[in-house]
C-alpha positions in Angstrom: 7.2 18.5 -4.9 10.3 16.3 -3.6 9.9 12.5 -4.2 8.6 10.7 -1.2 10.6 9.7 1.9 7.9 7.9 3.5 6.3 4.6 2.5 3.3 3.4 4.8 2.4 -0.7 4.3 -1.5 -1.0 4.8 -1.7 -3.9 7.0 -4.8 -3.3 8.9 -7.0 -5.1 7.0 -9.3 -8.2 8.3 -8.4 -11.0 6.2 -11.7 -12.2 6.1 -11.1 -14.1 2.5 -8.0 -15.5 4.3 -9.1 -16.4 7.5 -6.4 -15.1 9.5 -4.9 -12.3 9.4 -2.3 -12.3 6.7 -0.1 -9.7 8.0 1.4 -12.2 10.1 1.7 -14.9 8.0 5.1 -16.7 7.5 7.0 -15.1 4.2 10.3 -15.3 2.7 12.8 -15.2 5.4 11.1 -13.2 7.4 8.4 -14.5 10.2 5.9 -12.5 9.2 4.2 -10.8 6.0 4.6 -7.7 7.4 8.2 -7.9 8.4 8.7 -9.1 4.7 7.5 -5.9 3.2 9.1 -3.6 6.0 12.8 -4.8 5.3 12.3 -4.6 1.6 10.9 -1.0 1.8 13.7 0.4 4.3 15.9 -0.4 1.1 14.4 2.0 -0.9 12.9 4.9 1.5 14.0 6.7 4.5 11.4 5.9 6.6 8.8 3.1 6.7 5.8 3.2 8.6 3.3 0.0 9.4 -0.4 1.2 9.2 -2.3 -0.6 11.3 -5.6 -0.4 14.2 -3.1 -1.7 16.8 0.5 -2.8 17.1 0.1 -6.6 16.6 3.7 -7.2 15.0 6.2 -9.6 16.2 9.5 -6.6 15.5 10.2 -3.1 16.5 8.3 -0.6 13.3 6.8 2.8 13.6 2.9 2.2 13.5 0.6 5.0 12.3 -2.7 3.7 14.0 -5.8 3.7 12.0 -7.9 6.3 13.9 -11.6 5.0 13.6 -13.6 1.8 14.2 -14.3 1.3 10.4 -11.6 -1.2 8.9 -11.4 0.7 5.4 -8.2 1.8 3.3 -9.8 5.4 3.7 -9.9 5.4 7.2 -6.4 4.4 7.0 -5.5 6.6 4.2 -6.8 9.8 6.5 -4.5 8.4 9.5 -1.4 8.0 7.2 -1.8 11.4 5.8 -2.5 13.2 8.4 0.6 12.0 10.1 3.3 11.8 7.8 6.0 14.6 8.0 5.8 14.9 4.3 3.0 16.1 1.4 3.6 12.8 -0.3 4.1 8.6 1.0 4.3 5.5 -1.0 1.4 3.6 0.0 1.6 -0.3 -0.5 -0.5 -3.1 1.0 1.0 -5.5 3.0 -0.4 -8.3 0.3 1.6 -7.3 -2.3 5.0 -8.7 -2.1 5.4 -8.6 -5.8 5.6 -4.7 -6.2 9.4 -4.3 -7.1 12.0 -1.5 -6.9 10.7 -1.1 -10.8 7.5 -0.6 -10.4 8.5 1.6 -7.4 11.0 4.1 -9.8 8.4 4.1 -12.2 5.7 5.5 -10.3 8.2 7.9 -9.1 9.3 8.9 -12.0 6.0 9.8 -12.9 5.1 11.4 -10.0 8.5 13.6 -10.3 6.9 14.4 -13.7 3.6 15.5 -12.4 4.0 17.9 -9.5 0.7 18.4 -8.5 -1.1 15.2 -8.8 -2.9 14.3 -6.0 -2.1 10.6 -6.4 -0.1 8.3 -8.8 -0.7 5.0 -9.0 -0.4 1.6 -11.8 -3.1 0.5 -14.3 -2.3 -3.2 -14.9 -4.5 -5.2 -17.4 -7.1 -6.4 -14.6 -7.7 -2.8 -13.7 -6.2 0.3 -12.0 -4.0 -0.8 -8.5 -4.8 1.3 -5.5 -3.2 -0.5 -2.8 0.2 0.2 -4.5 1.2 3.7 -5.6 1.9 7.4 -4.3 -0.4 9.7 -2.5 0.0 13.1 -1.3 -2.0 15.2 1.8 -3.6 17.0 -1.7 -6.4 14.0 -1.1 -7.2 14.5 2.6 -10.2 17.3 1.8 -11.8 14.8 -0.2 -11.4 11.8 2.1 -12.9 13.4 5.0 -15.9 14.6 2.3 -16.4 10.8 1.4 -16.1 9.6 4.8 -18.6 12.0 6.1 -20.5 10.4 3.2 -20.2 6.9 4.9 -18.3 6.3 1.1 -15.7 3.9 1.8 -15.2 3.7 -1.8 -11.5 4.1 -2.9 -12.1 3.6 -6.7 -14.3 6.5 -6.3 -12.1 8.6 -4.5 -9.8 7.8 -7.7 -11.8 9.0 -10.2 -10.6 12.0 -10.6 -8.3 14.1 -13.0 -5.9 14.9 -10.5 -5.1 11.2 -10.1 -2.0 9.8 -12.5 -2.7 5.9 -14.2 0.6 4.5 -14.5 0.1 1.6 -17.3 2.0 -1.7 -16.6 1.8 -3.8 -19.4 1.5 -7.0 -16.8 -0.6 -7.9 -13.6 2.5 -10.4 -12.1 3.4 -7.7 -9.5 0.4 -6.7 -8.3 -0.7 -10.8 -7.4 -2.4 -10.0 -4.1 -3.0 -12.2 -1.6 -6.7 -12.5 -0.5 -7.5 -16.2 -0.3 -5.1 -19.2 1.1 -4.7 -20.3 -2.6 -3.0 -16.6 -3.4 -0.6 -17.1 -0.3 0.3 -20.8 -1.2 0.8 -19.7 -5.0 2.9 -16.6 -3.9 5.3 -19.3 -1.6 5.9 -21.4 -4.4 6.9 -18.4 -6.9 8.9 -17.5 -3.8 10.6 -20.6 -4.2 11.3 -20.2 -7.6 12.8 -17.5 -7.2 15.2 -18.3 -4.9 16.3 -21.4 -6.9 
């Protein structure tokens, strides 16, 4: 199976810890989380898509509309899918600025190494990441099962031998940013960064 052309950000999400919706918060240089995440990925795939229940973003992206009134990363993992013109996207959520080009290669590389996983994604030492990591159209049988199920669960749709762990020996890429405290912390390693 070819490595994947496609990466989809998951920015659909309520932001209910946050309190707004923190796809379009301010970030980087860019206006917008979202934005953020979309230039960094067109570096690194051929096309990038902006998952989402409606097209609420301030610059021109390809959306792939969540179909479905439920506001679940399996809803949205169905849409994605089922619309890519690939078997395989990188899936990322928009509140992970961290993930690098590194932890990007890796989890190809790994994926390039296992042809017929059904998904590939990093273990850090809090726990296994599945906001960030590669998923192939191998998955959709059992996403409609558990959504017919009402099971929104994506850890449970993980368990499951034909899903690749990726071990990263650190959890500093995969800071997420649920609560304003995440999103001030992640500005000010932002700034360090650029010092």
């Amino acid at each position: 199976m070819p490595l994947p052309d496609d990466a989809v950000i998951l920015a659909g999400g309520r932001s209910s810890r946050m309190g707004e919706d923190k796809a379009l918060l301010p970030f980087g240089e860019c206006s917008t989380l979202a934005e953020y995440q979309y230039r960094r990925l067109q570096a690194l795939f051929p096309r990038v898509w902006l998952s989402s229940k409606e097209d609420k973003f301030p610059f021109q992206a390809p959306i792939i509309e969540d179909r479905g009134s439920v506001h679940s990363p399996l809803v949205a993992l169905r849409s994605l899918l089922s619309r890519i013109p690939a078997e395989a996207a990188f899936i990322l959520g928009v509140d992970l600025p961290f993930v690098d080009e590194r932890v990007i290669e890796t989890l190809k590389a790994q994926y390039n190494r296992h042809p017929k996983a059904e998904a590939v994604i990093p273990r850090s030492p809090r726990g296994v990441e599945p906001l960030c990591g590669i998923y192939t159209t191998a998955l959709l049988p059992r996403i409609e099962a558990h959504l017919a199920a009402q099971n929104h669960k994506l850890q449970e749709l993980l368990a499951s031998e034909g899903v690749i762990e990726v071990p990263f020996e650190s959890e500093e890429p995969f800071l997420n940013l649920n609560r304003p405290e995440d999103y001030k912390r992640a500005l000010a390693l932002m700034e360090d960064e650029n010092e």
